[in-house]
C-alpha positions in Angstrom: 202.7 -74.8 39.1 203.5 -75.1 35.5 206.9 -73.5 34.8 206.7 -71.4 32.2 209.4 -71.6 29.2 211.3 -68.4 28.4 209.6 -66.7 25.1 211.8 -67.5 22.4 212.7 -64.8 20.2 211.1 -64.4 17.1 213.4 -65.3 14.2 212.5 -63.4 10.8 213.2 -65.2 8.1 214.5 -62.9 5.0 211.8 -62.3 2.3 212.2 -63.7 -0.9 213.7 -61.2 -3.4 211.0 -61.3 -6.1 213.1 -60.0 -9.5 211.1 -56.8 -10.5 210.9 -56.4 -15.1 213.4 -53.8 -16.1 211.6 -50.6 -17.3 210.8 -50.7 -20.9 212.7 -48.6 -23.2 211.4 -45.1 -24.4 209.9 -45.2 -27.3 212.9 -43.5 -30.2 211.2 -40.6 -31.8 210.7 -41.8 -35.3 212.1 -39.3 -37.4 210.4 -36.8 -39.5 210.1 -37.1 -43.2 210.9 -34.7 -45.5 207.6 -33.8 -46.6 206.5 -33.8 -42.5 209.6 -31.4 -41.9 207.9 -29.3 -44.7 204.4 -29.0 -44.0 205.5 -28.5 -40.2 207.8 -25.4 -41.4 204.6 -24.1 -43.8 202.4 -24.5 -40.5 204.8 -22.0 -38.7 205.2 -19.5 -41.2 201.2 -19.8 -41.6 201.0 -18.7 -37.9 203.5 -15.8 -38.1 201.5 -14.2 -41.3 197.8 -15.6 -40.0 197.3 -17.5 -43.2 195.1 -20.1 -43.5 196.9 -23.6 -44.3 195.0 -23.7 -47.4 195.1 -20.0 -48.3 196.4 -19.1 -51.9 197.9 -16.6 -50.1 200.2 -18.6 -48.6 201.3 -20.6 -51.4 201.8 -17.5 -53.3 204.4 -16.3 -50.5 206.1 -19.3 -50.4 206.7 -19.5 -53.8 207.7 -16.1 -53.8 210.2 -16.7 -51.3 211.7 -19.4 -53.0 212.3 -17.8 -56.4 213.5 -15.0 -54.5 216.1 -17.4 -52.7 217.3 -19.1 -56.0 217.1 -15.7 -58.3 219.7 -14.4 -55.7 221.2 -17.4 -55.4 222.0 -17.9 -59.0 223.5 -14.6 -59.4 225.9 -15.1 -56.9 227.1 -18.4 -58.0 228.0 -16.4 -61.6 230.3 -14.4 -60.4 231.6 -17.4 -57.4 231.3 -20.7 -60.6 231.9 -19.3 -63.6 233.8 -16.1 -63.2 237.6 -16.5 -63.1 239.4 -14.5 -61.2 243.7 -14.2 -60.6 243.5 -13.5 -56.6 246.9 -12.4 -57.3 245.6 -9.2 -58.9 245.0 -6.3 -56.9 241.1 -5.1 -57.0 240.8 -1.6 -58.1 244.6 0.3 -58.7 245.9 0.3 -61.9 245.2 -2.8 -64.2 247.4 -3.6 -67.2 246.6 -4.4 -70.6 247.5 -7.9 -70.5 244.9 -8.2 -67.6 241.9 -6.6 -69.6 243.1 -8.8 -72.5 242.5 -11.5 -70.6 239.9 -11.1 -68.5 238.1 -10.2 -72.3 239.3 -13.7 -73.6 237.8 -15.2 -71.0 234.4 -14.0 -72.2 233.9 -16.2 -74.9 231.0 -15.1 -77.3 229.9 -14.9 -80.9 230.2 -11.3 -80.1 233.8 -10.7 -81.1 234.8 -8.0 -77.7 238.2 -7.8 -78.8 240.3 -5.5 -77.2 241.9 -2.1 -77.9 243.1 1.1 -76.6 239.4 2.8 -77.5 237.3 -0.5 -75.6 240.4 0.4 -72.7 239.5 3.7 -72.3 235.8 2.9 -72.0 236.5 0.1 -69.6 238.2 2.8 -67.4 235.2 5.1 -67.2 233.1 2.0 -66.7 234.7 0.9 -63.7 235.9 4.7 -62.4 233.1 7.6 -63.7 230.2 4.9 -63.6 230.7 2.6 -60.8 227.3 4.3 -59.5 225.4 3.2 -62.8 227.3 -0.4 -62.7 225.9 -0.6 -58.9 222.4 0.3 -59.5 222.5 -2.3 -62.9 223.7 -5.1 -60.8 220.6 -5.1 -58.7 217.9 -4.5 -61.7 219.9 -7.2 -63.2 218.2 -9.4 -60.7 214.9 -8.3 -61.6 215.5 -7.9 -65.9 218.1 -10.4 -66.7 216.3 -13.7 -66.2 213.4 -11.9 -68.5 215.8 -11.2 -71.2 218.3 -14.2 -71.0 215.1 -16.3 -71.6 214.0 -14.8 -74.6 217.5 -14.4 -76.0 218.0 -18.4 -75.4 214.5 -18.9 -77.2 215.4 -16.6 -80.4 219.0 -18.2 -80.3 220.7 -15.2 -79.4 223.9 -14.7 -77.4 223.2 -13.6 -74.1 225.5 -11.0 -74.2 223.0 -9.0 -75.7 221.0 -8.5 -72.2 223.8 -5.8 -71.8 222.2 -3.8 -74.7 219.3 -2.5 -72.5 221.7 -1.3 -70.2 223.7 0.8 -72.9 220.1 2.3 -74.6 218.1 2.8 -70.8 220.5 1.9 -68.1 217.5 -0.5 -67.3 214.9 2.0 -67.0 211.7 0.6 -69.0 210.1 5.1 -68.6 213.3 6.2 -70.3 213.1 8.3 -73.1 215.4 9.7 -75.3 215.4 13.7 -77.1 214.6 11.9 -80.1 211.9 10.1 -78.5 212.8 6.6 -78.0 211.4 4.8 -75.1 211.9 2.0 -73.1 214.2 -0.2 -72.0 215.4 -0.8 -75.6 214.9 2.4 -76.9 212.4 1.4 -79.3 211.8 4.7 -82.2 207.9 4.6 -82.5 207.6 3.6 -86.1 210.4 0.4 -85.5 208.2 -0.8 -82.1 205.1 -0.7 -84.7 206.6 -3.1 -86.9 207.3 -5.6 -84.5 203.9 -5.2 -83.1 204.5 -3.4 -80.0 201.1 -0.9 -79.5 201.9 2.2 -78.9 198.4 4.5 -78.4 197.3 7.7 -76.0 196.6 5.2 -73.1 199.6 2.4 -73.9 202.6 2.2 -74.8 204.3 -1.3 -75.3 207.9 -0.3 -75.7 208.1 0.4 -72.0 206.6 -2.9 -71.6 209.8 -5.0 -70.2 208.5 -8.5 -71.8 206.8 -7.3 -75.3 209.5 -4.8 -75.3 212.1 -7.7 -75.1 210.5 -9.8 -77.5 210.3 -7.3 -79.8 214.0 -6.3 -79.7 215.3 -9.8 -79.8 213.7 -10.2 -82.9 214.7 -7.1 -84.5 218.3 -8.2 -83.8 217.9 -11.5 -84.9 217.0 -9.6 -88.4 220.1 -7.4 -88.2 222.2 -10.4 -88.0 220.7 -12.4 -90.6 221.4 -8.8 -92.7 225.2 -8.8 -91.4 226.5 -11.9 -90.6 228.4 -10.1 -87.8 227.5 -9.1 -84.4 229.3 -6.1 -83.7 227.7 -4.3 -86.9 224.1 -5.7 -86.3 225.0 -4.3 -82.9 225.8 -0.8 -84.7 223.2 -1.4 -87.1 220.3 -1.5 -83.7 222.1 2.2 -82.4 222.0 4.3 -85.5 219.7 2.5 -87.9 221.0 0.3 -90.9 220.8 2.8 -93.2 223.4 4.8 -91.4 225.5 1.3 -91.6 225.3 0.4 -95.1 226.3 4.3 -95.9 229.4 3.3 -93.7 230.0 0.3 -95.6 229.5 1.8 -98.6 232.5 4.3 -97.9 234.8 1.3 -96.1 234.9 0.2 -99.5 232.0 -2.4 -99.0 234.1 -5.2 -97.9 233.6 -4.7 -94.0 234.0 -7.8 -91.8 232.8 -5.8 -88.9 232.0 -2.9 -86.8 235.8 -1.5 -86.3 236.3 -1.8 -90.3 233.6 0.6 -90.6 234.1 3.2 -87.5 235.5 6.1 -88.9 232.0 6.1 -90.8 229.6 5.7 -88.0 228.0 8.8 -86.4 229.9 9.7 -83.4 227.7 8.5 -81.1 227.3 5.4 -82.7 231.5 4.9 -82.9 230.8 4.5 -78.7 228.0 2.3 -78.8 230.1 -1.0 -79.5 233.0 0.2 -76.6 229.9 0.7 -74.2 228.4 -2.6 -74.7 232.2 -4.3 -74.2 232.6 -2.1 -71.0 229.6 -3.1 -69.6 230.0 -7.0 -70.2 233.6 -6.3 -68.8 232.2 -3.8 -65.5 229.4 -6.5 -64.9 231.2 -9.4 -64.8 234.1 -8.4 -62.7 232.9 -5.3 -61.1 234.0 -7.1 -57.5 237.6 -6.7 -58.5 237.1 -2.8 -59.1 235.5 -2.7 -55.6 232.2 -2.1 -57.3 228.9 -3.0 -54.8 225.4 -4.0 -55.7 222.6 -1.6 -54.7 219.4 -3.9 -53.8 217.1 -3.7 -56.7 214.2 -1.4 -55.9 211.1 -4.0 -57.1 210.3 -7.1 -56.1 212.0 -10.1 -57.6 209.3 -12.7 -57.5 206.0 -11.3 -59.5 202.9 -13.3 -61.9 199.8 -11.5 -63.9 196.5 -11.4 -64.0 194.7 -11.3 -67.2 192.5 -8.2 -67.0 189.1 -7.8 -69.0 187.2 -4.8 -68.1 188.3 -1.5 -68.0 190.7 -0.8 -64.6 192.5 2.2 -62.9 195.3 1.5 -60.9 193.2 3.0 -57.9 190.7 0.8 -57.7 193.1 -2.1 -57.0 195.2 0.3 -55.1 192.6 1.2 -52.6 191.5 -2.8 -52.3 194.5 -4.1 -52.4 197.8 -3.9 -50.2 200.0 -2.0 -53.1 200.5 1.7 -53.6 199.3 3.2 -57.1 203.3 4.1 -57.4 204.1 0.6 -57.3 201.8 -0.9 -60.2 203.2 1.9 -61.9 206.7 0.7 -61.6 205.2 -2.8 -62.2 202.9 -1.8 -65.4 205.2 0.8 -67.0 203.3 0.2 -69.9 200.0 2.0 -68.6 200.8 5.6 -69.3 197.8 6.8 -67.8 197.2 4.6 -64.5 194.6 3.0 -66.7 194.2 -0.6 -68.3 191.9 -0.4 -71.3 190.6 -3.0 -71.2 187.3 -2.9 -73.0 187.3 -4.6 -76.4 190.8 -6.7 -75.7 192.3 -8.0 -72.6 195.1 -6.7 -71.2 198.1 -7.8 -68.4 198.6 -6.4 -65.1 201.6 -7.8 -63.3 201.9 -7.9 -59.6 203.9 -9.0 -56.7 203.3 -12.6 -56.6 201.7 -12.9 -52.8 199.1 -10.0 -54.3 197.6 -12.6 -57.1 195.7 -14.8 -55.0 194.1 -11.2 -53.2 193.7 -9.7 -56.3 191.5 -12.9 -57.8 189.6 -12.9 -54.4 188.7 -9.5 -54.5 188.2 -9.2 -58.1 184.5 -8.5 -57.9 184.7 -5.5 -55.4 187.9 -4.1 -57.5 186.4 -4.0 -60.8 182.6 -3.0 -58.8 184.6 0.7 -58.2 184.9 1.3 -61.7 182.3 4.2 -61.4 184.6 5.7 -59.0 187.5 6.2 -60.5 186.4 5.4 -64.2 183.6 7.8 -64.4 184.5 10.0 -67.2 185.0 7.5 -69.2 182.0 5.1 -68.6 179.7 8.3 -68.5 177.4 8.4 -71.7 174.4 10.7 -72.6 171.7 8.1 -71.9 168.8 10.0 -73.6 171.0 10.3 -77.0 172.2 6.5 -76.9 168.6 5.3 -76.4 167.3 7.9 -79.6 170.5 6.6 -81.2 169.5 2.6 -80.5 166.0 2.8 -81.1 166.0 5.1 -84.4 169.2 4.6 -86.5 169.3 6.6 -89.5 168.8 5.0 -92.7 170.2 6.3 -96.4 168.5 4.6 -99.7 171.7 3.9 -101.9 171.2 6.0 -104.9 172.7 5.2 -108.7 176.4 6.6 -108.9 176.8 6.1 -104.9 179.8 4.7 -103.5 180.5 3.6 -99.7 183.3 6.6 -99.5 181.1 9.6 -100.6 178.2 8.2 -98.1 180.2 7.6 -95.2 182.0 11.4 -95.5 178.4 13.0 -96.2 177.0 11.2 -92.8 180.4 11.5 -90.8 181.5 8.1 -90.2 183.6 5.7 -91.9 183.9 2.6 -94.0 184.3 0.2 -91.9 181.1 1.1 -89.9 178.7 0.9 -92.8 180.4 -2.3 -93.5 180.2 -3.5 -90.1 176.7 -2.1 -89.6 175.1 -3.1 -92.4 177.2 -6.3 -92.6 178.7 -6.0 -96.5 181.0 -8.7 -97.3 183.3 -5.1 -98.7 183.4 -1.7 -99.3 182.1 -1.9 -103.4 179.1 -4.8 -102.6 175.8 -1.8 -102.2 173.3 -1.4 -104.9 170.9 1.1 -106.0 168.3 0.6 -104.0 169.6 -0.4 -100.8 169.4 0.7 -97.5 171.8 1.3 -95.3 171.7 1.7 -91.6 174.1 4.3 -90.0 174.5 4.1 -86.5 175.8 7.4 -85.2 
């Protein structure tokens, strides 16, 4: 018998520690441009208003945004930058003279403010009586100023002036005085002619914000050059500058400027100048008279179209997004909700994310003009067709002029010209026949 040896125990032998690779490092998320950051933030906001990435219509709002942003933005830094105010002064309360005097000084402009117990006085009101008017002007401000400071800096004209708008129509471009002066500058129809502003039964220019400006920036640069001064080419745009040179006249005709002459203005006039200080003053520190802004009623950010066929305000009302009340407030100019646009082209402004709709749609809008236009596209058809395929003719006789022919057939001049295409009025001969188109 074979003796069996006891079963050894099995000895395990440790296993080799085999070194695992560390985990590789997560990938830092690279960081966004600018331009990335951008086009992700317009993705978003193209989502919210279910724009297209490309649409117009999204570029439009952006844009709108931002001028919106800086417009307000600018405004405030005025009054935070460039504004100077003693914080040991208490706001509203009693303010002494030396105070106004210097809070004046520290307006420096060609425009001489000055300062005196009559600008005081109207300061006071101003800031007390008018703090509702100096409210409602700080938020139209938004909307005018930029408009007016422009063309002021492109004629070379202080930009104190933008306050004169606020004296004649406390901003309001439909304002109209008993004499009838309209506009925001108060333009006298026969003045706005001369500077080429149109005034006619369907428009009228002077309560066209931008021609209205352009116009009155000129004018002023002319009473200037007339002047030399500022505060009498300022008097000179209220009453006229024949009521200035009578004033003159009795100061003796030596007058430096508009208080020399004062006691010769009309009496409305003789407050024109104190308004205009006032105003400058209430505007620029109406914060320390407790004086708030009420927002500005129309939108800040707008662009035009250039229209070319003739357009009432409903048919883009009743395409578009945009009440009939608000291209009024946008086209003061348009006195019957109509652009007449039929031998000239005309401008329609409109809140700039409307543009890129307005060009979209501008087929259907202008396709509704029977609609809304008919009375004035209607014509007898019968009578245009006799009139197109029969003119009546006249054989020029010895002794006839253009004058005596036009009256005897009811037309004028210019339409036998036209018509019969004379180089002028004396160039028909005996002879002659002439086509009249009536």
């Amino acid at each position: 018998m074979v003796a069996m040896r006891p079963a050894q125990k099995e000895v395990q032998q440790p296993v080799a520690q085999v070194e695992q690779p560390a985990p590789a490092p997560r990938p830092t998320p690279r960081a966004q441009s600018k331009a990335e950051t951008e086009k992700a933030e317009i993705a978003k906001y193209a989502e919210k208003c279910r724009l297209s990435i490309s649409s117009p219509a999204l570029y439009d709002s952006l844009w709108g945004g931002w001028y919106e942003k800086n417009i307000v933005k600018s405004h405030d830094d005025f009054f935070a930058k460039f504004i100077e105010i003693d914080p040991t002064q208490p706001i509203v309360g009693e303010v002494p003279d030396s105070v106004y005097e210097a809070r004046l000084r520290r307006l420096i402009s060609p425009v001489n403010l000055g300062y005196n117990d009559i600008l005081k006085r109207s300061i006071i009101n101003w800031t007390t009586r008018n703090k509702g008017t100096v409210s409602r002007i700080l938020g139209l401000s938004q909307v005018y100023f930029p408009m007016i400071e422009e063309e002021l800096a492109r004629q070379g004209l202080p930009l104190e002036l933008r306050m004169l708008p606020v004296i004649e129509s406390a901003l309001n471009p439909v304002a109209v005085s008993r004499a009838g002066a309209t506009g925001l500058w108060q333009f006298m129809l026969v003045t706005g002619r001369s500077y080429g502003l149109e005034v006619t039964s369907m428009v009228d220019d002077r309560r066209d914000p931008v021609l209205a400006t352009r116009a009155a920036a000129s004018h002023l640069r002319d009473l200037y050059r007339m002047y030399g001064d500022w505060t009498i080419a300022i008097a000179a745009y209220n009453c006229g500058a024949g009521n200035v040179n009578k004033a003159i006249a009795r100061a003796g005709g030596e007058a430096q400027n508009f208080w020399d002459i004062y006691p010769y203005l009309p009496r409305e006039t003789r407050g024109y100048l104190p308004s205009f200080v006032a105003a400058n003053y209430a505007y620029t520190y109406h914060k320390q008279h407790g004086i708030d802004m009420i927002a500005p009623p129309l939108p800040l950010c707008t662009d035009t179209i250039t229209v070319n066929k003739l357009t009432h305000f409903e048919q883009i009302s009743s395409t578009l997004d945009i009440s009939v009340e608000a291209l009024r407030a946008l086209n003061p100019q348009y006195k019957e909700d109509i652009i007449p646009a039929v031998e000239r082209t005309y401008v329609l402004k409109l809140p700039q994310p409307e543009v890129s709709r307005y060009l979209a749609r501008e087929e259907e809008i202008h396709a509704k003009d029977s609609i809304y236009l008919a009375k004035y596209l209607a014509q007898p058809k019968a009578a245009l067709e006799a009139a197109v395929a029969s003119p009546t003719t006249y054989t020029v006789r010895k002794g006839d002029v253009l004058g005596t022919i036009a009256r005897k057939h009811g037309v004028t001049v210019a339409q036998l010209v036209k018509w019969n295409r004379l180089r002028n009025a004396n160039s028909i001969k005996p002879g002659q026949r002439l086509e009249i188109l009536k």
